[in-house]
C-alpha positions as CSV (number, residue, x, y, z in Angstrom):
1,X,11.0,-121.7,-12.6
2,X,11.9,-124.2,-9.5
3,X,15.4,-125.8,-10.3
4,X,15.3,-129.7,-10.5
5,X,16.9,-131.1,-7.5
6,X,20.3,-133.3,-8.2
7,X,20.6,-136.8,-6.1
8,X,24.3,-137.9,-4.9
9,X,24.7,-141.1,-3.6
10,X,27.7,-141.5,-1.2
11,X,29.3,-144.4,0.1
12,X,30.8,-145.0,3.0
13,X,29.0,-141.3,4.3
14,X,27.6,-142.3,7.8
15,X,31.3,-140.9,9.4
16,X,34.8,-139.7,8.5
17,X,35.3,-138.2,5.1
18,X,32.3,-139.8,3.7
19,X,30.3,-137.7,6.7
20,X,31.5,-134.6,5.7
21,X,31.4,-135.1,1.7
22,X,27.2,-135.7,2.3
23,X,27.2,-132.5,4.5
24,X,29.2,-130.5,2.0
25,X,27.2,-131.9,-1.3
26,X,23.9,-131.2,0.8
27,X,24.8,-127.5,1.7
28,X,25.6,-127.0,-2.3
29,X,21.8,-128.2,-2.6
30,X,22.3,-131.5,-3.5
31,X,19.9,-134.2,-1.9
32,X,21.8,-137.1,-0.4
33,X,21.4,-141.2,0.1
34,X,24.5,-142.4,1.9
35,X,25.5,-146.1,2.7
36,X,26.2,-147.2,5.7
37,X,28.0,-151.0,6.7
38,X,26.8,-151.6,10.7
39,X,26.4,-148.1,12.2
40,X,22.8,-146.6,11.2
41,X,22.6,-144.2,14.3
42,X,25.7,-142.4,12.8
43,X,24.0,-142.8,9.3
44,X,20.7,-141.6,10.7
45,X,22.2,-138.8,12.7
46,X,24.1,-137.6,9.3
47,X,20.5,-137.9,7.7
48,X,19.0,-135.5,10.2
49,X,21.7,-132.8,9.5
50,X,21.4,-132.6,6.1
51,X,17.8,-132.5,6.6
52,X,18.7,-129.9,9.1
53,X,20.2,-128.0,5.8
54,X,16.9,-128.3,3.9
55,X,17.7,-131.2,1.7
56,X,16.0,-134.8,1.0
57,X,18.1,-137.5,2.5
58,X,18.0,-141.0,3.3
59,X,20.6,-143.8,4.7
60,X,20.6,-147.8,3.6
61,X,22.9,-150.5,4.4
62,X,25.4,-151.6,2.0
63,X,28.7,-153.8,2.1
64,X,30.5,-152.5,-0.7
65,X,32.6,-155.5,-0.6
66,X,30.0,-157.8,-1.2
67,X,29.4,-158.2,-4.7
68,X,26.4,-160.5,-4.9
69,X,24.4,-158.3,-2.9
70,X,24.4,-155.3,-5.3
71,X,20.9,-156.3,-7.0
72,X,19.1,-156.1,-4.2
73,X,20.8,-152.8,-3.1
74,X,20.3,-151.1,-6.5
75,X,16.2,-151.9,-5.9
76,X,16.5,-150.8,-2.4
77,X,17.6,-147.8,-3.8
78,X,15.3,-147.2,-7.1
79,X,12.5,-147.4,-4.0
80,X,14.5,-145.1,-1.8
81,X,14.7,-142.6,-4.8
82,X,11.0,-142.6,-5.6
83,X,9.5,-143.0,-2.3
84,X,12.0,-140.0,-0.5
85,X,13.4,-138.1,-3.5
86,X,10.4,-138.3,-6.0
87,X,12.3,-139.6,-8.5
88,X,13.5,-142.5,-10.3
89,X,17.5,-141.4,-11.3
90,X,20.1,-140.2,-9.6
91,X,23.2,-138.1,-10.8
92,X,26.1,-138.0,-8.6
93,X,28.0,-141.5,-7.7
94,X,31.3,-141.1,-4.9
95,X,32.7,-144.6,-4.5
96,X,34.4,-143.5,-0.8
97,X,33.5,-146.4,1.1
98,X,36.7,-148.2,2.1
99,X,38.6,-150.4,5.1
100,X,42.4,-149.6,6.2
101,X,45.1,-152.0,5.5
102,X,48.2,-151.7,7.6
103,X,50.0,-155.3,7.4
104,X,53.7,-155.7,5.3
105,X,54.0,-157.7,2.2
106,X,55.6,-160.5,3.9
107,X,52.5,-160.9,6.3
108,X,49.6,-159.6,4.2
109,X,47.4,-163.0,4.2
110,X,45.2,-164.0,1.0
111,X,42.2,-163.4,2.8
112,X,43.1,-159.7,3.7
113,X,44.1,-159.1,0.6
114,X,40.7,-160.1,-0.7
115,X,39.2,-158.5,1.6
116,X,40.8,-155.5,0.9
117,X,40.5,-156.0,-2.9
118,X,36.7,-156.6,-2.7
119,X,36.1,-153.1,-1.3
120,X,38.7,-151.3,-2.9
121,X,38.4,-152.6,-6.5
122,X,35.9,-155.1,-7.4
123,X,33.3,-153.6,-5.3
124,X,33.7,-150.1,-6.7
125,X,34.0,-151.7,-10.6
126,X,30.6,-154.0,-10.2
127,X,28.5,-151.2,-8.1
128,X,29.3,-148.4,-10.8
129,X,28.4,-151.2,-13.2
130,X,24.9,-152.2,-11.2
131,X,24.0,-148.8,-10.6
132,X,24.7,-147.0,-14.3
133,X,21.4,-147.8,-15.2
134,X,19.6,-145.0,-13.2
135,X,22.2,-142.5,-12.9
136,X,21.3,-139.9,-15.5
137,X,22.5,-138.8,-18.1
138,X,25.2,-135.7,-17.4
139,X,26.0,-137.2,-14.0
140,X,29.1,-137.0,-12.1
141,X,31.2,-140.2,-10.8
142,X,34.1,-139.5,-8.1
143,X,36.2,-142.6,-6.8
144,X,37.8,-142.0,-4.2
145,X,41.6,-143.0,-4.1
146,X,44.8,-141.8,-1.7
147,X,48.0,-140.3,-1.8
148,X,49.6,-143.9,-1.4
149,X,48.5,-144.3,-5.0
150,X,51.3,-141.7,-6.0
151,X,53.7,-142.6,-3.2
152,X,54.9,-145.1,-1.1
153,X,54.4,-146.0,2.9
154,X,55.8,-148.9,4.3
155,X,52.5,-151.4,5.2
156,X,50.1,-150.2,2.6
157,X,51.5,-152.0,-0.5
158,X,48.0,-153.5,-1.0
159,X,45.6,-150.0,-0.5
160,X,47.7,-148.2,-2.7
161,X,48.1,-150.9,-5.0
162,X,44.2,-151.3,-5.3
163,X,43.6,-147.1,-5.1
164,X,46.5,-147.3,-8.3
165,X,44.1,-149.3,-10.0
166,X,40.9,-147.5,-8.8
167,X,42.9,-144.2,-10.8
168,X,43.2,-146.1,-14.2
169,X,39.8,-147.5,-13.7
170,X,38.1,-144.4,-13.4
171,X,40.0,-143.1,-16.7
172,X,38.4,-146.0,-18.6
173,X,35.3,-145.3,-17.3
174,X,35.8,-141.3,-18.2
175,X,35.5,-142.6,-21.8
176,X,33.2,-145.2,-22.0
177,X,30.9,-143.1,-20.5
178,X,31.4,-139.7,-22.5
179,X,28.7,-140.4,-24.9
180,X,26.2,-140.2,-21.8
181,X,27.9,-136.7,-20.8
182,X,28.4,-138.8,-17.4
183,X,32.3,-137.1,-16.2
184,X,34.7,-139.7,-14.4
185,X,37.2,-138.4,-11.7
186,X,39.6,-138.8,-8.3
187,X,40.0,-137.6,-5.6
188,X,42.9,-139.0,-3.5
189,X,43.1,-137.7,0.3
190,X,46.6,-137.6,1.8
191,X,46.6,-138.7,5.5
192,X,43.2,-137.3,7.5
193,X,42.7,-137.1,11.3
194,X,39.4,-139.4,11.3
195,X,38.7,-142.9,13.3
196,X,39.6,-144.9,9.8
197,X,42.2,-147.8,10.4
198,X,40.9,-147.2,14.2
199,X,42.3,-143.9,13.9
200,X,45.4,-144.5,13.3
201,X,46.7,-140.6,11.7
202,X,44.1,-139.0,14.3
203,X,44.9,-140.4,17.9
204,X,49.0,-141.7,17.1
205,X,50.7,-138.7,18.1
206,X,54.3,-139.5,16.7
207,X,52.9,-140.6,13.2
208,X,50.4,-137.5,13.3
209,X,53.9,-135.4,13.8
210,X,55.5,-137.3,11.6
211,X,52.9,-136.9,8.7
212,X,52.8,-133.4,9.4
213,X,56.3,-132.5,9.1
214,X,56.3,-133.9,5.5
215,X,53.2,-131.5,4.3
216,X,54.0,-128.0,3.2
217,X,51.2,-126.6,5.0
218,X,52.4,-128.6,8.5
219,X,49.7,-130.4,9.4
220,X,47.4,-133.5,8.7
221,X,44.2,-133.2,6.4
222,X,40.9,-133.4,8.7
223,X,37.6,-134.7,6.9
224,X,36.6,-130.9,5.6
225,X,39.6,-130.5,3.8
226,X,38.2,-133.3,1.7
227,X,34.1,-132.4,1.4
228,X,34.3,-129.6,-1.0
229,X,36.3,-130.7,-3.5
230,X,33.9,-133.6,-4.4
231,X,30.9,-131.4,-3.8
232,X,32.9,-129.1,-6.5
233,X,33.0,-131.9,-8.6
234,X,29.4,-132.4,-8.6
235,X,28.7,-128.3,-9.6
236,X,27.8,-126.9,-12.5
237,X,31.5,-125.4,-12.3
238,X,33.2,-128.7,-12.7
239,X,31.1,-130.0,-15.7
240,X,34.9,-129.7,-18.1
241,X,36.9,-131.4,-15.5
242,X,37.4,-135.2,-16.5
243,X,39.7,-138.0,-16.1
244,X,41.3,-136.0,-13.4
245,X,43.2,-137.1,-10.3
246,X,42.8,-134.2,-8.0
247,X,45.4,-135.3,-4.8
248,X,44.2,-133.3,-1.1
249,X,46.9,-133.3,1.0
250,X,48.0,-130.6,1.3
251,X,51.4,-130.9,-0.2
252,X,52.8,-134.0,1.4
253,X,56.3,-135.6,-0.2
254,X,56.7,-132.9,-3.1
């Protein structure tokens, strides 16, 4: 008997962590669709690989920040899912897709912080909402949060704040959506070597150092670290694991 293929939609997966949590879902035999905000030749190139793997996969522009276009983007998809995937559901959901926010509470300005609220909260609350009609039954949802949720960096009083809420969020939604067998977790990164916030743990040497020296295992995360935990979280394996925060980071500030 052929084994029905599962469908993970990733946001955020055309680079960085999101990149690598597509690759590592695909190489579990997942099929993928990944969003992408202005850069479809990384998307596309991240389509080919896991192609490359043997798995379905397809890429569409999304801002996840941008509420009122989450209608159209849940049709886009419904024709992406029977058109590519032969189907009509999908059954994984990671709500990665996120911008860096560096600034101090005295200088944070309303619109950054609604900026940074958009994508980090509301657009991860209304897309889960928009999109929980065609995930099926049994599924798995993943936000994705930080390890400035559970401490404090000077600068990021907003992003943790918002990936704080993003933890208790995803608790509620853990029990609202038991009765659909759908399971609700994190998984908060510590600091990763990637080009988000323009690369800011990757290319600053002193921070990188700095970071380091506060992890137990003496270095900074890179985006691998991260893929296989959520591709865990969508396996068979992981189906008793809910309303879990599961922090990557190697031991930083314990």
């Amino acid at each position: 008997m052929t084994a029905i293929s599962k469908t993970a939609l990733v946001t955020g997966g055309s680079r960085g962590l999101g990149k690598d949590m597509a690759l590592s879902l695909a190489q579990k035999g997942i099929d993928v669709v990944l969003t992408y905000h202005s850069r479809q030749d990384e998307a596309q190139a991240v389509v080919a690989a896991i192609q490359a793997l043997g798995r379905k996969a397809a890429a569409l522009q999304l801002n996840t920040g941008e509420v009122a276009t989450f209608a159209t983007f849940a049709g886009e998809l419904t024709n992406t899912l029977s058109a590519t995937f032969d189907t009509s559901h999908f059954d994984f959901l990671i709500n990665n897709a996120g911008i860096a926010g560096y600034t101090p509470i005295g200088q944070v300005t309303e619109a950054e912080f609604d900026q940074l609220t958009n994508v980090h909260y509301k657009g991860v609350f209304f897309l889960t909402q928009t999109l929980l009609p065609i995930m099926n039954d049994g599924g798995r949802l993943i936000n994705i949060s930080s390890g400035l949720a559970r401490f404090s960096y000077p600068g990021s009083s907003v992003y943790g704040s918002l990936k704080g809420a993003v933890e208790v969020l995803t608790r509620y939604m853990a029990k609202e959506l038991g009765p659909r067998r759908i399971t609700a977790n994190v998984v908060a990164p510590g600091p990763v070597a990637t080009d988000f916030g323009g690369g800011h743990v990757r290319d600053n040497e002193e921070y990188n150092r700095q970071l380091s020296s506060l992890t137990a295992l003496g270095r900074v995360g890179l985006p691998e670290d991260i893929g296989g935990v959520v591709a865990f979280l969508c396996s068979e394996e992981a189906r008793w694991v809910n309303a879990q925060r599961i922090e990557v980071a190697g031991g930083i500030f314990i």
